[in-house]
Structure formats: C-alpha cells, structure tokens
C-alpha positions as CSV (number, residue, x, y, z in Angstrom):
1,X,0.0,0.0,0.0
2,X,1.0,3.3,-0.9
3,X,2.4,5.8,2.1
4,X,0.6,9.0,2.5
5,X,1.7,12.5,2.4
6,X,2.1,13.2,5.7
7,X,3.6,9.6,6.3
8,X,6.2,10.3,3.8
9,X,6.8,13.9,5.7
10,X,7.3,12.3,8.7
11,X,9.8,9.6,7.2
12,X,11.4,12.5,5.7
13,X,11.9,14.1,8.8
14,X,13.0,11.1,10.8
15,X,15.7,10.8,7.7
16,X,17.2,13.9,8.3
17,X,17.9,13.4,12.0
18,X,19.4,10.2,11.2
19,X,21.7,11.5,8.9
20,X,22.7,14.1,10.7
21,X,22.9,11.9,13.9
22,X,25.6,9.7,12.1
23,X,27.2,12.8,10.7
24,X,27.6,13.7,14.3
25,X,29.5,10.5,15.0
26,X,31.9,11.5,12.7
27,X,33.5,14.2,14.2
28,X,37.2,13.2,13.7
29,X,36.8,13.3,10.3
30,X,37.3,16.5,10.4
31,X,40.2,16.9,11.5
32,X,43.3,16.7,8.5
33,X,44.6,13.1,8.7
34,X,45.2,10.1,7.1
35,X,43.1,7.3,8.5
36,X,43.2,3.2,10.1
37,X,42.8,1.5,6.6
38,X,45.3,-0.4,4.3
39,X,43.1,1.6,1.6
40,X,44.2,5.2,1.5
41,X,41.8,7.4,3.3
42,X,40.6,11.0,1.6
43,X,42.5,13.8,4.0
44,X,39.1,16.1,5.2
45,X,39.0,19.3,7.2
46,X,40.5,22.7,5.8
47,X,42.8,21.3,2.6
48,X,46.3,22.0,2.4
49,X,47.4,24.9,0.1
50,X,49.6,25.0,-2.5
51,X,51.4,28.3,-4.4
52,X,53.7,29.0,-7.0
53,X,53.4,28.3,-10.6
54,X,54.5,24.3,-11.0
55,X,51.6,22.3,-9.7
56,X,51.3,18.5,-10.0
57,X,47.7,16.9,-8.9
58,X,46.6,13.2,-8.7
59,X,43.5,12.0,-9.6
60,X,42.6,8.5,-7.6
61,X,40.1,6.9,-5.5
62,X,40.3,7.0,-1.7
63,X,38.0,6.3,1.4
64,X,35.6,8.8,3.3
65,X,33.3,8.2,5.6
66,X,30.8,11.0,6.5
67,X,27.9,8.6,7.6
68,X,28.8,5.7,9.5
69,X,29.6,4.0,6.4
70,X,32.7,3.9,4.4
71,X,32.4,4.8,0.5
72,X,35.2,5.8,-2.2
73,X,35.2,9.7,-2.8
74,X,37.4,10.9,-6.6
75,X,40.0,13.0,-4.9
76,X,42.9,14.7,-6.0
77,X,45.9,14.5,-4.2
78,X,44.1,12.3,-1.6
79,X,42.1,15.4,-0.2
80,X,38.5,16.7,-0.2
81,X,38.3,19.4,-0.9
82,X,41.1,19.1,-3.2
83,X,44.3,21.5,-2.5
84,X,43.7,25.4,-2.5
85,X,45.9,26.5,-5.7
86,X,47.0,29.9,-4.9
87,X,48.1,31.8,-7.9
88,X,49.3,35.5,-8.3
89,X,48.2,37.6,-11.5
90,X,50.5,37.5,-14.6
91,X,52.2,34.3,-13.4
92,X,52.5,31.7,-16.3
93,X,51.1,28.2,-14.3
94,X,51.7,24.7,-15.2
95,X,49.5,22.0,-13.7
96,X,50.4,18.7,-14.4
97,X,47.2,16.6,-14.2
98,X,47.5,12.2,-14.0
99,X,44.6,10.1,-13.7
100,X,45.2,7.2,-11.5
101,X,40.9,6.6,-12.1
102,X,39.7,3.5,-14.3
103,X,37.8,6.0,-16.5
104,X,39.0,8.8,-17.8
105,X,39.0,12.6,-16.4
106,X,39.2,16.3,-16.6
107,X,39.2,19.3,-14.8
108,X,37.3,22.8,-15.3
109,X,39.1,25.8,-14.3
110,X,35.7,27.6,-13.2
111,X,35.5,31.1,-13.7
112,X,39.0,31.4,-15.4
113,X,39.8,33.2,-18.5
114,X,42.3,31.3,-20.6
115,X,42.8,29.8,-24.1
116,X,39.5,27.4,-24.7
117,X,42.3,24.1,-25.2
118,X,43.0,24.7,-21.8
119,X,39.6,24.8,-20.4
120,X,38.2,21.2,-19.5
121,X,35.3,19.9,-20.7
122,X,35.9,16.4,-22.6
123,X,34.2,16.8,-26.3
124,X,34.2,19.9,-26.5
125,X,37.5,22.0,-25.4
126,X,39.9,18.6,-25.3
127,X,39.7,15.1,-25.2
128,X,39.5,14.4,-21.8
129,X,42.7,12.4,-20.1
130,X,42.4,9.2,-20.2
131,X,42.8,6.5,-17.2
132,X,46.9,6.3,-16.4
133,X,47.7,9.3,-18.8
134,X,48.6,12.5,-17.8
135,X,47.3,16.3,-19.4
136,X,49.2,19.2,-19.0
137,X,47.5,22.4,-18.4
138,X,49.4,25.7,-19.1
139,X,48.0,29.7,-19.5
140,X,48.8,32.9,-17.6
141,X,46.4,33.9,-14.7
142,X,45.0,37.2,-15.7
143,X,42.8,37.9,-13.0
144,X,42.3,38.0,-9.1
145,X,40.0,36.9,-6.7
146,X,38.4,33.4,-5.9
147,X,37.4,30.9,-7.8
148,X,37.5,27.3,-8.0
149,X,38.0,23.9,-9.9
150,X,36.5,20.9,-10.3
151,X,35.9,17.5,-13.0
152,X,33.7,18.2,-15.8
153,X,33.8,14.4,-16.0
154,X,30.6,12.4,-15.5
155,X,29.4,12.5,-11.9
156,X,33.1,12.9,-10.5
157,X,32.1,16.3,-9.1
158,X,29.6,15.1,-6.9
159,X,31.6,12.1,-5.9
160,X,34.6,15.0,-3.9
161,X,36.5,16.0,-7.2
162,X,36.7,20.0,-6.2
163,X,38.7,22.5,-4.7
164,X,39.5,26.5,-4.5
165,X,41.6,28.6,-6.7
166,X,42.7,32.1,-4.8
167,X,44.3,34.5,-7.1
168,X,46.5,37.0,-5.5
169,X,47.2,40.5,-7.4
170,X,50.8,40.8,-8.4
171,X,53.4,41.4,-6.0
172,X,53.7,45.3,-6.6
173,X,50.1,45.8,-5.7
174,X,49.8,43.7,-3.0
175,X,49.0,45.5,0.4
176,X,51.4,45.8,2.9
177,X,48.8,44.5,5.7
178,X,46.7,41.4,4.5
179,X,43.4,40.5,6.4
180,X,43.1,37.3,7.9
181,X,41.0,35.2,5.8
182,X,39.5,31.6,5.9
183,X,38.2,29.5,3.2
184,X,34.4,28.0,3.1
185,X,33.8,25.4,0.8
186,X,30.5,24.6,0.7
187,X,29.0,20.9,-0.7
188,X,27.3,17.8,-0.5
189,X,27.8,14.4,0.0
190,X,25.7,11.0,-1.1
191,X,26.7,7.6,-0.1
192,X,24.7,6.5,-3.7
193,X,26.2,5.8,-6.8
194,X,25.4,9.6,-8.4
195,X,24.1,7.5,-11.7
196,X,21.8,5.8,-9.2
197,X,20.1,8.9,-8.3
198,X,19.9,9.8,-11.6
199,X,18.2,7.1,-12.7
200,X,15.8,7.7,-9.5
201,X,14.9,10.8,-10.7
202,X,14.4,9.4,-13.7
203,X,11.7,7.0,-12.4
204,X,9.8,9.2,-10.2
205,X,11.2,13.0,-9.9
206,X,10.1,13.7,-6.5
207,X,12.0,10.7,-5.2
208,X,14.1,12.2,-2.3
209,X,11.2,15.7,-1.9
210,X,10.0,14.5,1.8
211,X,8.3,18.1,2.3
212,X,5.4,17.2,0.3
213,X,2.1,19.1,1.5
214,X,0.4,17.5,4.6
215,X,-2.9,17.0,6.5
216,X,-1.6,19.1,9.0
217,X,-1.1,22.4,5.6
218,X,-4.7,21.1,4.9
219,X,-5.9,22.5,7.9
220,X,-4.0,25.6,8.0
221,X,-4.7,26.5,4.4
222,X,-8.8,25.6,6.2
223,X,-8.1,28.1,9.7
224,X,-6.8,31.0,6.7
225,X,-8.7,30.3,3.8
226,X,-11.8,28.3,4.3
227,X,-12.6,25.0,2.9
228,X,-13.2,26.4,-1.0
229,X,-9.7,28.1,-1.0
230,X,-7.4,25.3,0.6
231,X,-9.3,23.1,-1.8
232,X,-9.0,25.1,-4.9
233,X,-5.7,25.7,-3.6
234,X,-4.5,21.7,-4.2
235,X,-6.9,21.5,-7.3
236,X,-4.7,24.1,-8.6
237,X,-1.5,22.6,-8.3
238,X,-3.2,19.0,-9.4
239,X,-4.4,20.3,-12.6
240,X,-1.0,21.5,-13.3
241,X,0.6,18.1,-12.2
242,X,3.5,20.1,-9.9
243,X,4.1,19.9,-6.8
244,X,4.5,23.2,-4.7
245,X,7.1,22.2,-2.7
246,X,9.6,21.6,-5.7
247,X,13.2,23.8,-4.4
248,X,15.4,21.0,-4.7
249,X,15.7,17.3,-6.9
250,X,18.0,16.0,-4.2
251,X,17.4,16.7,-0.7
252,X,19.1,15.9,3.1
253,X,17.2,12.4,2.5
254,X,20.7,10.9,1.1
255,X,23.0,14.0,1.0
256,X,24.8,15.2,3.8
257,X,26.1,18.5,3.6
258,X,29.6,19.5,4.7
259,X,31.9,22.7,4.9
260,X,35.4,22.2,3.9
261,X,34.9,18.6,3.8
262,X,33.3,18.7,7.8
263,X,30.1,16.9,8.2
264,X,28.0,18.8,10.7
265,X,28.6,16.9,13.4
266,X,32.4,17.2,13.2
267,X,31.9,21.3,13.1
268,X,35.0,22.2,10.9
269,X,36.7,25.5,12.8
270,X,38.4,28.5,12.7
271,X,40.2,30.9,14.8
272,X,40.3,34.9,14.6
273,X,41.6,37.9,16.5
274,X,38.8,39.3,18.6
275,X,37.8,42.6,17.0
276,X,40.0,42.2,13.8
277,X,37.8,42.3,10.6
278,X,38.2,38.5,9.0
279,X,38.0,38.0,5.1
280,X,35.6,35.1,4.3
281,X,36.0,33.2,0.8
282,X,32.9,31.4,0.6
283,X,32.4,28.7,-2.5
284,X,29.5,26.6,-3.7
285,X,31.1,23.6,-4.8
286,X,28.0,21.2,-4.4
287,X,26.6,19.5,-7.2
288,X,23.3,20.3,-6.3
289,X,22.5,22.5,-3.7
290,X,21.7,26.2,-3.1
291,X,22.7,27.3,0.8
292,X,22.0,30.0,2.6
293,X,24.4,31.2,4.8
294,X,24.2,33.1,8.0
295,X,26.3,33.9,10.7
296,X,23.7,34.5,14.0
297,X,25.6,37.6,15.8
298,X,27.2,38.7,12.7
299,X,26.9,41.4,10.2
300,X,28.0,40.1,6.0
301,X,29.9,42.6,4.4
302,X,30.0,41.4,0.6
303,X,32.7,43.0,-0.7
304,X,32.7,40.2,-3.9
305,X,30.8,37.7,-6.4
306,X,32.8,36.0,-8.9
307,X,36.1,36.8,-8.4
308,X,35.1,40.3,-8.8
309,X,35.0,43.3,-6.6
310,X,31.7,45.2,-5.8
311,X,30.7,47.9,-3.7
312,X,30.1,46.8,-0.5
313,X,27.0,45.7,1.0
314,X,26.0,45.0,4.6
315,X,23.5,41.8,5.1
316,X,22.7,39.3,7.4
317,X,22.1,36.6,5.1
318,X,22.7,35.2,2.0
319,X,22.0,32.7,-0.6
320,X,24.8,31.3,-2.9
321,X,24.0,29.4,-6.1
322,X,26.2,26.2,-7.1
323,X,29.0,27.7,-8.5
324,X,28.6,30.9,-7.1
325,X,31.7,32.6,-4.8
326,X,31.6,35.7,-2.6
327,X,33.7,37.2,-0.5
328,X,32.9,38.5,2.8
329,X,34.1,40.8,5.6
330,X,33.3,39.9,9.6
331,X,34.4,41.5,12.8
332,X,34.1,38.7,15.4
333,X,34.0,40.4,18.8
334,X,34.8,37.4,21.6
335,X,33.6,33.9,21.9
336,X,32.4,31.3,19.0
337,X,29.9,31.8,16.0
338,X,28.2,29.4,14.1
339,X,28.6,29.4,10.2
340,X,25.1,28.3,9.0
341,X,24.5,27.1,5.6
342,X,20.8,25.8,5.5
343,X,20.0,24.2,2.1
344,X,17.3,25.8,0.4
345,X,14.5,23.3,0.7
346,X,15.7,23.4,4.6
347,X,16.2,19.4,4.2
348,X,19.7,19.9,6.1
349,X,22.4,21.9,6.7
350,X,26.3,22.3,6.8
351,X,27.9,23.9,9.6
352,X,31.2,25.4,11.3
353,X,32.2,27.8,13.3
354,X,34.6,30.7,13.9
355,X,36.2,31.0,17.2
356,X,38.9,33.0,19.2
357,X,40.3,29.7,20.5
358,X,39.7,26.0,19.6
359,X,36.5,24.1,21.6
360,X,34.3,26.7,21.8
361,X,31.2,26.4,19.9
362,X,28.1,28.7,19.0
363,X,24.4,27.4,18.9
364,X,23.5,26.1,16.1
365,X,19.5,27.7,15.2
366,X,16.9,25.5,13.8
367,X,16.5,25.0,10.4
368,X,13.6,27.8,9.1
369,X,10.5,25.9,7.7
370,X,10.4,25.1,4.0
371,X,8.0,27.3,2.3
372,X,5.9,26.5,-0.5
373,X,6.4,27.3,-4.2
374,X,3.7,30.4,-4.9
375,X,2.4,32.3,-7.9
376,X,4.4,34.9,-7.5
377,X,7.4,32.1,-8.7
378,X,4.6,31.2,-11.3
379,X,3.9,34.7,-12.3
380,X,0.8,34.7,-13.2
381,X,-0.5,31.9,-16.4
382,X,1.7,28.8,-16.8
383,X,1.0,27.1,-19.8
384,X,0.7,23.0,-20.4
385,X,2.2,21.5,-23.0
386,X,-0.3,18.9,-22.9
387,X,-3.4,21.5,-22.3
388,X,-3.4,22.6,-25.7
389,X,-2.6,26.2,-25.2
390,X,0.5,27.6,-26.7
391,X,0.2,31.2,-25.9
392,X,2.9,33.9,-26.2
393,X,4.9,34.4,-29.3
394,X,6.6,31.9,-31.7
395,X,10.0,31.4,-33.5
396,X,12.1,29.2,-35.2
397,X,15.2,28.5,-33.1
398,X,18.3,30.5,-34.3
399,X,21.6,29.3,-33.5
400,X,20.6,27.4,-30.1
401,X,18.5,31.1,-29.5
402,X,16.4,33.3,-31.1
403,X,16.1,36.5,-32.0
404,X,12.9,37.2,-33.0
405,X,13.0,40.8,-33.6
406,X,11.2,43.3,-36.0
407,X,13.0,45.2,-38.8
408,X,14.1,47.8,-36.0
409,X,14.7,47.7,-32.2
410,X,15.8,49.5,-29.5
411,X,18.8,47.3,-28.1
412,X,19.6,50.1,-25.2
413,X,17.6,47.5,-22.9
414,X,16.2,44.1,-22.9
415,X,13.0,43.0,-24.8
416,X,9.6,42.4,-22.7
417,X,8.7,40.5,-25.7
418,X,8.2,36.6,-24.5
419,X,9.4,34.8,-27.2
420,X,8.9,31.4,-27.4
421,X,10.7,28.2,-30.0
422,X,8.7,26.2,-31.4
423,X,10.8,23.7,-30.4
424,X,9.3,24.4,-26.7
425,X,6.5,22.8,-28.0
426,X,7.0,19.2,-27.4
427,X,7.3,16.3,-24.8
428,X,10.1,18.0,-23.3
429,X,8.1,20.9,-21.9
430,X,5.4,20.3,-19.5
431,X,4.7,24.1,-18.8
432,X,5.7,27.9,-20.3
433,X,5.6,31.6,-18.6
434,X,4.5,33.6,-20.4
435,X,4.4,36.5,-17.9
436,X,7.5,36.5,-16.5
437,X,8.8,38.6,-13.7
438,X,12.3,40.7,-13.9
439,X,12.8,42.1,-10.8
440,X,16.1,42.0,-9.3
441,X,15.6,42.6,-6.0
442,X,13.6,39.3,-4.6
443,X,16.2,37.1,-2.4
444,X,14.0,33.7,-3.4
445,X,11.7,31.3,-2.0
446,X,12.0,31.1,1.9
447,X,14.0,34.4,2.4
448,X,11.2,36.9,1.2
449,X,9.6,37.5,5.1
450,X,11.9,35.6,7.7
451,X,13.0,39.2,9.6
452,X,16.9,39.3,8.5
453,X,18.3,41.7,5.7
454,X,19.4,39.2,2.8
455,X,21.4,40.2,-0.1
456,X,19.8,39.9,-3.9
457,X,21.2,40.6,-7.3
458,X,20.1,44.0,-7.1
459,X,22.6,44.6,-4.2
460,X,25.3,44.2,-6.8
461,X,27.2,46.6,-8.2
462,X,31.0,45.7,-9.6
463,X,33.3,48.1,-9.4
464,X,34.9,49.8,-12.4
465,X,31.8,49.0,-14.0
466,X,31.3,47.2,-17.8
467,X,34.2,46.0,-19.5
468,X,33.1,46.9,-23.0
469,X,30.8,50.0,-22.5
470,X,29.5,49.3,-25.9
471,X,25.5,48.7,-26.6
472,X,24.7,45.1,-27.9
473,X,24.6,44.7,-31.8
474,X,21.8,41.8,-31.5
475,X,19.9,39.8,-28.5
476,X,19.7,36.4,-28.7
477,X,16.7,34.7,-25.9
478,X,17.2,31.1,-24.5
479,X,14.6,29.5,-22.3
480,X,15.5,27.3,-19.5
481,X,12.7,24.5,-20.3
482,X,12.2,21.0,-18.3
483,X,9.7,18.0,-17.8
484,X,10.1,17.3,-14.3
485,X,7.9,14.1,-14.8
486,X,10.5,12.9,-17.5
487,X,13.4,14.3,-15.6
488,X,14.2,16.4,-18.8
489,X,16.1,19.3,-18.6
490,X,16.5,21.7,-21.8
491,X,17.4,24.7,-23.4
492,X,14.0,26.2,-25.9
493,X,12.8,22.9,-25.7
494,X,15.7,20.9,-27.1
495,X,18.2,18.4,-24.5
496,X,22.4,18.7,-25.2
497,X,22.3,15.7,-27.3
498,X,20.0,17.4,-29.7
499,X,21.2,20.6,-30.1
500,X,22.9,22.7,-32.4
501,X,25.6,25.4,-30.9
502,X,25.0,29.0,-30.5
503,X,27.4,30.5,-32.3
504,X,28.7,34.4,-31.9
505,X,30.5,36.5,-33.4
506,X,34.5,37.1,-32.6
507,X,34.5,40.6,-30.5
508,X,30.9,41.3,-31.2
509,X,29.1,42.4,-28.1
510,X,25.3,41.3,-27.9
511,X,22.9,40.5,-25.0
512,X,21.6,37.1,-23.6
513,X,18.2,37.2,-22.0
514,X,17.5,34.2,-20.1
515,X,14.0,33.4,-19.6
516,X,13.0,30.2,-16.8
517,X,10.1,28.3,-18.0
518,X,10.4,26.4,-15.0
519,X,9.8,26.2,-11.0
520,X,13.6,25.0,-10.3
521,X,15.9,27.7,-9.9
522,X,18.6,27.6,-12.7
523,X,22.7,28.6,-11.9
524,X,23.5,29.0,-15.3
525,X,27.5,29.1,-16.2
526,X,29.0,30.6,-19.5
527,X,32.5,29.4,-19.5
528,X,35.6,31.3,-21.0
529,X,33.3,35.0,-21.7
530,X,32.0,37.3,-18.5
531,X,28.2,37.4,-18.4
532,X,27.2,41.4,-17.5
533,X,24.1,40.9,-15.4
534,X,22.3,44.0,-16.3
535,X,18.8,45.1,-15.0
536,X,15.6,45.5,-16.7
537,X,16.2,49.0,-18.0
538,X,19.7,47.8,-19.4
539,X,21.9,49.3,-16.9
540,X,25.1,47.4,-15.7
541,X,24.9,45.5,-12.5
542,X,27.2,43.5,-11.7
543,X,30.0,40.8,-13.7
544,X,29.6,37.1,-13.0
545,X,30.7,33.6,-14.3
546,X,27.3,31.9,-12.8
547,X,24.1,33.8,-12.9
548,X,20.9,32.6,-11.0
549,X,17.9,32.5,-12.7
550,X,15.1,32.0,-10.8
551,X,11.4,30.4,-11.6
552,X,9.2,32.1,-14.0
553,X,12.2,35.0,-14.0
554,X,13.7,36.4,-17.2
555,X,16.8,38.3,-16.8
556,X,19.8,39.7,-19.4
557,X,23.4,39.8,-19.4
558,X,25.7,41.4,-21.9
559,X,28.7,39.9,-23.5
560,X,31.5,40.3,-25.4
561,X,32.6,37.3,-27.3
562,X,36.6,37.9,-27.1
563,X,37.4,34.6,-26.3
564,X,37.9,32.5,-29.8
565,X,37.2,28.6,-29.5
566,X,34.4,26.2,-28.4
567,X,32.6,26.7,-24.9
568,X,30.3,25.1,-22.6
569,X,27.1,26.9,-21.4
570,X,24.9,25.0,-19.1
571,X,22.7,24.5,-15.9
572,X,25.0,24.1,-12.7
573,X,22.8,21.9,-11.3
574,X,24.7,18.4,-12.1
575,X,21.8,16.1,-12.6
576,X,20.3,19.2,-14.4
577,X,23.7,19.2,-17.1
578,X,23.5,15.3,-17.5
579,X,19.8,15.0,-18.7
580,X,20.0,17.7,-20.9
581,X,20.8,21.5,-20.4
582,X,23.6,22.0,-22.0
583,X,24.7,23.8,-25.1
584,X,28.2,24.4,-26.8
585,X,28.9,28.0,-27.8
586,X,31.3,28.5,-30.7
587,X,32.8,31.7,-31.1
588,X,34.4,32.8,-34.5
C-alpha cells in the first residue's frame, strides 16, 4: 500500500535526523589526517594549500566516511576538498594533471579566462585524459580573486572531485597589511552511486522531496482560507501536475552536507583575533544545492561575487548558487559563531564555526521551515504542454537562440517580448511563462519575510563598472525548459544531445536574456566569456561567471565574445547538465 503524504513527511523528517545523527558521529573526520585503513583514506577538514606556478595533482580513488559508512570519494591528491591553488596575476602556471581513475577525467578551471584548449570539458575544449595518462595544463592567470576547480567528467564532481583557486594580485600591488582570511567550501555528499540517483529521478522526480504538502497544511490553508480556497488551492497545483514544494531534486534524504569537507557533526573551525575584521571566501562547490548562509551575531559585508570586486553591502544573510563565490568581511568580537548554511528546501544543513580559540562552539539555530512554491514564482498563467494552449509568441530557433526581432529595435535595454521556440512545444516541456517577472531585488523562496536583511542581485554593483561599455549589436533569448515528470532538462525545448551550438561572433558584443520556463531555480555558467548581469532597463549591474535564474524569472546579461574557440554553457545543477541543459557556444 501506498504511504501517505504526511507519512512520507514524517519519514522525511526522521531521515534527516538520522543522517545528521551519524554525521555527528563522525567528528574526527574533520580533522586533517590520514586514516586506520590499508586503503588510503581521503585527508578532510580545511585542505592544504599549495602556491607558486609548477603544480602536479593526482587523480585517484580513496576512502571517506561521512555517515557511518565507508564509500570511495574521486580525490585529488588524496584530499577533499582538493588543495587550494594559490596563484598570483600574470604568473604563467603549469598543472600537471595524472589520472590514477579507471575511466578517464578532466578538470574545469571555473570562472577562469584562458585559451578554450585549456579549459576542461571532454568533447568539447579537449579530449579528456584518459585512465593512467597525464594532461598538462598551461595559461597565464589574468585575474584576481576566488574561484575554484572541479571535473567536468561524469558525476566525478559530486563524488569529492573539487577545490578553491585564490588568485592574489601581483606582487607590486599587494597591500602591505593582509586581512586574515579563511576558506568556506561549501558541498554535499551522497553515499549513492550519483548514476543511481539519476536514474531515481528518472523514475519518479520527487523521489528524495519528503516536504510534500500535509494534512496538517490542509488544515492551515482551512483556519486561513476556508474549505473552498485550501481546496481550490490543491486543485490548482493538481491540474498543473506540480508539486508546490519543488526547491530542490536531491534533498538531506541521502545527502549530507559538509563545509570544507566537515560533516556537521564534526563542526569544521576556525580561529580569529577578537575585533580584527576577517576575510571570508565562501564557495558553492555542491553538485546540487543552493545554501544559505548566516552567521547569527554577525553582520556580512559582501565586498565580492565571482572573483570580482563590488561595492560593499552590509546583510545578514545570503544565498549562494552552485557555483557561485563571494567574499565576505566579519568583525568577530569574543567567543564562537556558528557558520550556518541551511540548504534551500531546509532538508539539512552544513555547519562550522569561527572561534577566538579551539573548543568553543556557537548554537547552532533550527532550520527555518520550508516554504511553499507560490504564484508569484509562477507569475501569473503557466502554460501546459499537454493542455493545448501555446500562448505567447513563436519562433524558429536561431543558433541554439532566437532573435525574433522586428526590422528595428531598441537594443539600449532588454526586450519584454516573450518569445517562445517552437521547439518548446514538445514532450520535453510540461509548462511555459508567459508573464515572467524581472525584478532583481527578490532574495528567493524562503528568504522573502523571515525578519533578517538578505542580499539579492540588485545589491550588486561591480566596481569599475562594464568592461566593454559598448550597446549590444543583436539579442539572442534562450529558455530554461524542463519535464520534471520525465526528468528532462533543456534549453528552448531541445536536451544537449540534440542541439545545435549557438554561435557568436568574434568581438561582437550582444545581449543574452535568459528566460526560466520552469519552477527550479537555474545557476546558469557561460564558461571562457563574462556574463554582465544588467537590470531590466539595461543598466550594468554587476559581472559574474554563474548567474541565478530564478522560476518564471527572465533576466539579461551582456557579452563580449573575445574569447575565440568552443565553450560550454549550461545548468550548474549536475543532474540538471546530465539529462540535458547544456549547449556548446562557438565563437568565431
């Protein structure tokens, strides 16, 4: 017999205490060592660093255990997260890469600007290094800030394969007093086979979603609505076969979620200087898994996203896509704090915590109550595929994008214009917004009204401004498309596999306008070009490699295509890449 909802809550919830329970058992873990075993055992806790410009990394299998169980993580130079590379800016690097794996393997400078042979993705930029060969990567480090690495290889990333990258300016502009600084590498962890959870998802999408809607919301939605509205309310989200409750694919019922490697029971730590302002680099490494991060007692200053310096902004919370980096700027006063990274659907949590001297702890707070999708994320009419109704505006599909445009246009801001590909039209779309919102300034689902000042795009503001202060020449739309029933993930309609490559012009500069036809938020990566975020009237926001999209949101960035070669441009969201968005950009 079938569990109900609110049985399949309550397993959920029993789940997550497990897990974390076990995780708490594993609290010397997190501590750098190398472990009882004849089988080599990962090294966890903060990783080691490494500088200079000769670097030589491993790629093998070696044992973690993060739930009472022992599993092989893909490490590199037997640590997770892999080393810290610390490079300066102008330096010429060499990393020599061998893969000690049974199948073959790359790694994904993310973020980095460099020659596209140099830039990691098998089939696309190189060939991938194969098991018990070696690659040699080699380009100068034009840039500063943080940033990070990881496989572009199968599932590897989820399965420990990533690390930081902190790029120091060059040695005659480097400050004569440094701030202290720790690094926070967020991610997640499964004990699965990663293809196994695929194929879950596959099956039955909501697989690992244990905050499905209740008897107990039942009689809420009755006290606050009445019968008619909590009934309409359900019928609603019935006749649109979605679930409101769909943040995240994979959820705290198999991952557990660790900082710097540290489960949360084994609360990875660090020390500062009372009253000394502390530099944090914070990373989203995860495969899957939007956090929000919090320090309770202490004021975020984000002083940068992406590697890149903006003007700073004072918050007490904020959420960091996969992929996504920022920088921020604490005073700790006295005692301990807790670093609090609450995944998004508030299925778990990863955890730390800063301290003027080793065994002090802070509280750690409860984990906020998931909130349920609404139509503000729908904004307004959602579409079915299989309801008939098409709606909006058509085109054929133009290079992986399309244009759309009449004979004359005003490219000084984005187009309102919802323009959909008829390629949207098909088995792999189960729904279309065709009123979409824009605005900037909405932190996301679960952050709108909890009390606390959380940063959101509009916050942004890099400083220096655009790099190319030219208007676009053309603007090309892509829609972030899906069937969650199918476990489809697309770009206008059409998976990787399918696709032809959007292809741009060497040193034009045009616009990208990014429009989510779905209810999953998107971190969408465009590697070897900066993407511009701009705002709805055009104007220049901030620079990022990874830019959020979020549901039934459209938003633009500019670019300049002066990067010549063959890229990758895709969902960040690994299961998301595998089954299907993904698309090659080839610029010329």
């Amino acid at each position: 017999m079938m569990a109900t909802l609110e049985q399949l809550s309550t397993y959920g919830q029993s789940r997550r205490r497990f897990v974390q329970g076990l995780a708490a058992g594993a609290a010397l873990l997190c501590t750098p060592h190398w472990a009882f075993s004849s089988t080599a055992v990962t090294r966890t806790g903060s990783p080691p660093e490494l500088r200079g410009i000769d670097f030589d990394l491993t790629v093998a299998e070696t044992s973690v255990n993060f739930s009472g169980r022992q599993r092989m993580a893909t490490t590199i130079n037997g640590s997770l997260p892999a080393p810290t590379l610390r490079w300066r800016q102008g330096d010429l690097v060499t990393i020599r890469v061998t893969n000690q794996l049974q199948v073959p393997t790359s790694i994904h400078w993310h973020g980095i600007l460099l020659p596209f042979e140099m830039d990691g993705v098998p089939g696309i930029s190189f060939n991938g290094i194969a098991p018990g060969s070696s690659f040699v990567y080699r380009f100068r480090v034009n840039q500063t800030g943080t940033y990070w690495y990881h496989s572009h290889s199968g599932m590897q990333e989820q399965t420990g394969m990533y690390g930081a990258i902190i790029i120091d300016p060059p040695a005659a502009d480097q400050p004569t007093t440094t701030t202290p600084e720790h690094l926070l590498l967020l991610s997640d962890w499964t004990d699965e086979d990663p293809m196994r959870i695929l194929a879950k998802l596959k099956a039955m999408p909501h697989y690992y979603n244990f905050n499905q809607p209740t008897l107990v919301d039942f009689f809420k939605d009755l006290g606050e609505t009445g019968l008619s509205g909590a009934v309409a309310k359900r019928e609603m989200w019935n006749q649109m076969r979605m679930s409101p409750t769909d943040l995240a694919d994979v959820s705290g019922a198999t991952y557990t979620y660790l900082l710097n490697g540290c489960p949360p029971g084994a609360r990875w730590s660090g020390l500062f200087r009372p009253g000394q302002e502390l530099r944090l680099r914070c990373i989203n490494g995860s495969a899957q898994t939007f956090f929000d991060l919090r320090i309770p007692g202490l004021k975020l200053t984000v002083v940068q996203t992406d590697g890149q310096d903006v003007e700073p902004v004072t918050v007490d919370e904020l959420r960091i896509g996969v992929a996504e980096t920022y920088d921020l700027l604490v005073t700790p006063r006295e005692g301990a704090y807790t670093l609090f990274a609450q995944a998004m659907d508030r299925s778990g949590f990863a955890c730390g915590t800063l301290t003027e001297q080793y065994g002090l702890q802070g509280v750690i707070p409860a984990l906020d109550r998931p909130e349920w999708l609404t139509m503000t994320d729908m904004m307004g009419t959602m579409d079915h595929g299989g309801h008939g109704g098409h709606g909006g505006h058509q085109s054929e599909p133009s290079g992986g994008g399309h244009a759309g445009h009449g004979a004359v246009v005003d490219l000084a801001k984005p187009s309102r214009m919802v323009r959909h590909a008829r390629t949207e039209f098909g088995p792999t779309v189960d729904m279309r917004v065709d009123q979409p919102r824009t605005n900037l300034d909405d932190p996301g689902i679960g952050l709108r009204t909890n009390g606390r000042r959380v940063l959101t795009y509009a916050d942004l503001h890099t400083i220096g401004g655009p790099l190319d202060r030219r208007l676009p020449g053309r603007e090309i739309e892509l829609h972030l498309t899906g069937n969650m029933h199918r476990y489809s993930w697309s770009i206008d309609g059409v998976e990787y596999r399918h696709a032809q490559p959007i292809r741009l012009r060497y040193g034009e500069r045009l616009r990208i306008i990014l429009h989510n036809d779905t209810m999953m938020t998107h971190p969408m990566h465009l590697h070897g070009l900066w993407s511009e975020l701009e705002d709805d009237q055009g104007r220049f926001m901030a620079r990022k490699h990874t830019v959020v999209v979020q549901p039934a949101q459209r938003i633009s960035v500019l670019v300049t295509a002066d990067a010549p070669g063959r890229w990758a441009f895709h969902c960040h969201l690994l299961y998301h890449m595998d089954a299907g968005m993904f698309r090659e950009v080839v610029v010329l």
